[in-house]
Phi, psi and omega in degrees: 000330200290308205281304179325306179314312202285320189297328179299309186267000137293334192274337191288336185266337194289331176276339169277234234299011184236311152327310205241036212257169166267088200291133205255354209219015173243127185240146172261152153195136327313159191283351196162166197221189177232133147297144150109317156319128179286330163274080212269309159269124225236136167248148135292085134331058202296145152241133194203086192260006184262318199235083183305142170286188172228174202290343190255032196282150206222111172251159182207170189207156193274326164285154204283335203276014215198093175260104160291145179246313190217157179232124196237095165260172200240141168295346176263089196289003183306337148292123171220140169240144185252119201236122185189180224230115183269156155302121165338288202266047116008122162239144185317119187215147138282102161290147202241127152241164194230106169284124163248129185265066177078261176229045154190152204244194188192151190228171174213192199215154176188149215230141163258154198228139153274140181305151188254181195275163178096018186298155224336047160211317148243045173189164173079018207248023172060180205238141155209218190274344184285342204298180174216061188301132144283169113247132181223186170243123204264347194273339197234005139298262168239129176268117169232017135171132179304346180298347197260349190317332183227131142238126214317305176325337174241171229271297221263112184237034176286143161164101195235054204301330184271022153211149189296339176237037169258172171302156169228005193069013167305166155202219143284326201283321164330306151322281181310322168285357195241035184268047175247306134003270186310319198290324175276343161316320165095055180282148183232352185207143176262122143243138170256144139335146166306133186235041179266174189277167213232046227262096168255155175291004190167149193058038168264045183258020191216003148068014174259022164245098200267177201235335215189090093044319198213029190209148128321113172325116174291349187275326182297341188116353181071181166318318193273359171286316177272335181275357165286302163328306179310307191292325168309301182324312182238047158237019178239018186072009182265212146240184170216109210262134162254131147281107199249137190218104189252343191290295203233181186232167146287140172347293179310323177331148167317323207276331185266324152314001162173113165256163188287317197212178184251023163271358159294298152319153152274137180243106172238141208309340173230171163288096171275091170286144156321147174266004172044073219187058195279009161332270237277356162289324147292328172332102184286017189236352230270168190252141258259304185284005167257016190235334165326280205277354161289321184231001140295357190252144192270163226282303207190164192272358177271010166258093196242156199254139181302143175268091168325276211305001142286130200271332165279328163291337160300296195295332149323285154310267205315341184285325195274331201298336184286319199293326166298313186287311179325302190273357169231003171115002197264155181262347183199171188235144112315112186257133176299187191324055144023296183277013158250044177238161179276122204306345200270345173277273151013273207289347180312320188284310168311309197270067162242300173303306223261017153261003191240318175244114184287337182250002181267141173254169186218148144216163178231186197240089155269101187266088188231164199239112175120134171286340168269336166315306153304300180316293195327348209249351190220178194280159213200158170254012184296176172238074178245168209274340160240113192250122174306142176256036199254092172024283179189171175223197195284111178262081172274026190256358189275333159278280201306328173254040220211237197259013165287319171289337201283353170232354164232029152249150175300150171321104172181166247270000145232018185226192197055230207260003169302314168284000152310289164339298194304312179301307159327314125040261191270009150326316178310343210248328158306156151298301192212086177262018139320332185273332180292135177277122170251149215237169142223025167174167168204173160343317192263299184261155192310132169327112163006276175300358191251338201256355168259357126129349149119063176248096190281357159281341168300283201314311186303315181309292211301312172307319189279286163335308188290358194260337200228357162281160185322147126129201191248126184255190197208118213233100158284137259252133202125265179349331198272335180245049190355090158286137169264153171147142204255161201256056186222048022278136160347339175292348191289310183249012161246018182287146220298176173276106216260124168113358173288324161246159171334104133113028193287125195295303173281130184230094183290001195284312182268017191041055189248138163077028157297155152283153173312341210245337188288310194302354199251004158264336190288279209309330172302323185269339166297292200300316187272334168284341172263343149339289169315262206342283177256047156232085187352309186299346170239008143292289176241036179264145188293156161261109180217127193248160214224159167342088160358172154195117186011113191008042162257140162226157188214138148211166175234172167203131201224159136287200157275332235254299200233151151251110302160082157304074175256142207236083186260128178247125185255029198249186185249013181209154179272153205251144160260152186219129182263139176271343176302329184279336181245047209309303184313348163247331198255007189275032163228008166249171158252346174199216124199163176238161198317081179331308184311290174259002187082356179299135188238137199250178192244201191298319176240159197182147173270153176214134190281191163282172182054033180220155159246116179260140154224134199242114177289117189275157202214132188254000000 
């Protein structure tokens, strides 16, 4: 009888723990929120692909902190959303919620957080004109530990330094040793590639097809890696740009391998690509169905593309872009591929960012051809019926119609280094394009040095140019020692960081085994970016430029304090240079000296060909 009770009563708790359990296999997103946040209401994202709910499932919760409003179910049961409400004055709690299923319920656990303190002073604290970018690819920088290069958990178990589209082991903890690096560069902010996971059977060394949302790549090293990364970075004074990538997901992602419903995606009768064809967004002519298949066709077909205009995918994307700046620490956004995403969604998202954080900035990668084409996509004085809030963006017209023609085309009247001129130009069409970040290679284009034909006085114009010119400037990683390569295929200009791995022959971090010419770009971009660095004048200081002259250009950017003479001659002959020709600036100096080498010139000077002088003018 004795043995009977205890069985009875084993059996009684096995159902009370089987009625009522704590179910391990329902994942939230998000995982948690903060009080104290204006955007207090919020939805929750059940995911339960082992255990379907069931349709009359009903959630409820034991906390005083946690108002439900609604339980939202999918057509899909693998789904539930839950729409509720945190309290402002909220104290840090693990909240117990309760699914009741029919005659049995299961419970989960999900955490509030307080905000931590520093909001735009130490996270959050936006990007400007002071600034200084790195950029990198965290797989082809550095490796600082190896346990992590291959894991099992994922699709992609490559790791090939001897092919351009395998894995190489890069990772953050790889970042994090070499920020003394950046730091003698005189880099003031760090962007990465994306390192949220990435888990595809293949081409995850460059992280823009994400998987997961809400979890750090472990090959990268994980949360706790980047947020380690976030705290170095700015307990040294720098910042941290996360790349976001909203137009699409990767294949693999949760939401297209068991989607909640089938309107999270765009769903088209065939694999319909995008026309990569941003006209017809603006176009007062364009016709519905090329504006369509522009931001509804998907990127490639292992990208497929999100639907804004489901309104729980939004309220996704916008919770985590809030839930990302809270858990690592970030200060700006990179936004990808920017113009196929729905602008109207875009900017929701923007004021969003920027009611919780006042001071963090976005810019995006319109890779578009033309300055109002560009302008139209960030904030502008066009008068068009849709105006974008997004700060600013990537200026690539400044490269392509910019300072790539001004050093490898010949002079003339609409060509060369005119065409520098011109585009500059065409600031007026911006809100502030002091804001814009500018470039001379990225991730996407053919490498610098390659694209000046490995001509290290080009390559020197361009670098001298990206330091002393409007905007923020963005230096990719490499450049700086003129790394090579052509975007045919792209692995080409995404090849590793020579000194990044154990036993590498070339080490730029101790400079062993440069060449004369890597070392004589290296110590050039060392000298002028800390140059930048502490001189107001060529940060938010004006710009004003003066006329070509057979392939001479002058323009300046000055303060009250200092004035910055640069002098690029694109021409194949030494230029003679008068201070008499540019009076209206220069007529209160007598001379000035060479920020590079110290030389110092008087009012006339020769300048050879192919160089750039920049001169602190001096009275």
């Amino acid at each position: 009888m004795k043995h009977f009770k205890i069985y009875l009563s084993l059996v009684f708790v096995a159902f009370l723990l089987n009625s009522k359990a704590q179910n391990n296999d329902i994942t939230c997103y998000p995982p948690n929120w903060w009080s104290g946040l204006k955007l207090n209401k919020i939805q929750i994202l059940l995911h339960s692909p082992n255990k379907p709910f069931a349709k009359n499932a009903q959630v409820s919760t034991t906390s005083k902190s946690i108002d439900i409003k609604k339980t939202i179910p999918f057509s899909n049961p693998n789904y539930l959303i839950i729409e509720m409400e945190v309290k402002n004055n909220a104290a840090k709690e693990n909240a117990v919620f309760s699914i009741a299923e029919n005659s049995s319920s299961r419970t989960f656990n999900w955490e509030i957080l307080t905000m931590p303190e520093g909001n735009g002073v130490q996270y959050a604290q936006g990007i400007n004109p002071k600034d200084f970018i790195y950029f990198l690819m965290p797989d082809r920088f550095s490796n600082g530990d190896e346990q992590n290069d291959i894991n099992k958990r994922f699709k992609d178990q490559s790791l090939n330094r001897d092919s351009i589209f395998l894995r190489h082991g890069g990772d953050l903890e790889g970042v994090i040793n070499h920020l003394d690096y950046l730091q003698e560069l005189g880099v003031t902010t760090l962007w990465t590639t994306p390192v949220l996971e990435n888990d595809m059977p293949n081409r995850t060394e460059h992280g823009y097809a994400i998987t997961n949302h809400y979890r750090v790549d472990e090959r990268f090293g994980g949360d706790n890696a980047y947020i380690k990364l976030s705290a170095a970075l700015h307990k040294r004074g720098q910042k941290l740009i996360m790349d976001a990538v909203y137009n699409h997901v990767g294949r693999f992602h949760f939401l297209v391998q068991d989607p909640p419903a089938n309107d999270w995606l765009h769903q088209w009768p065939t694999f319909t690509q995008t026309n990569y064809k941003e006209q017809p967004l603006f176009d007062p002519y364009a016709a519905q169905s090329d504006k369509k298949k522009m931001l509804d066709g998907w990127f490639t077909t292992e990208m497929p593309d999100l639907n804004h205009q489901n309104k729980f995918v939004e309220n996704y994307l916008i919770q985590h872009a809030i839930w990302c700046v809270l858990k690592y620490g970030i200060d700006a956004w990179r936004i990808d591929t920017y113009i196929y995403n729905d602008l109207e969604f875009m900017n929701r998202l923007h004021t969003a960012l920027v009611t919780e954080f006042p001071k963090i900035t976005d810019f995006g990668e319109c890779m578009v051809h033309g300055t109002v084409n560009q302008a139209f996509f960030c904030e502008n004085n066009l008068q068009t019926k849709f105006k974008s809030n997004l700060h600013a963006v990537v200026d690539f017209q400044l490269l392509f119609y910019g300072i790539n023609q001004a050093v490898n085309e010949d002079f003339g009247w609409t060509s060369g280094v005119n065409r520098l001129y011109n585009t500059l130009t065409n600031d007026f069409i911006y809100k502030d394009a002091f804001r814009n970040v500018i470039l001379l290679d990225n991730h996407d284009l053919s490498r610098w040095y390659s694209v000046v034909g490995e001509n290290l006085n080009k390559a020197k114009i361009g670098v001298q140019w990206l330091l002393t010119s409007r905007g923020i400037p963005q230096l990719y990683y490499g450049t700086e020692v003129i790394m090579k390569g052509f975007t045919n295929p792209d692995g080409w200009v995404r090849l590793d960081f020579p000194g990044g791995w154990k036993h590498d022959n070339k080490n730029v971090f101790t400079q062993t085994n440069l060449t004369t010419q890597e070392a004589e770009m290296l110590a050039l971009v060392k000298k002028l970016g800390n140059y930048r660095k502490n001189t107001p004048a060529l940060q938010t200081g004006k710009l004003k430029q003066f006329l070509p002259q057979d392939g001479l250009y002058v323009y300046f950017r000055y303060d009250d304090n200092k004035t910055i003479m640069c002098v690029m001659n694109t021409s194949k002959e030494t230029k003679a240079v008068h201070f008499k020709d540019y009076e209206e600036i220069t007529q209160n100096f007598k001379g000035g000296l060479n920020v590079v080498n110290n030389i110092k010139h008087t009012q006339n000077f020769d300048i050879p060909a192919t160089t750039m002088y920049i001169l602190e003018l001096v009275k």
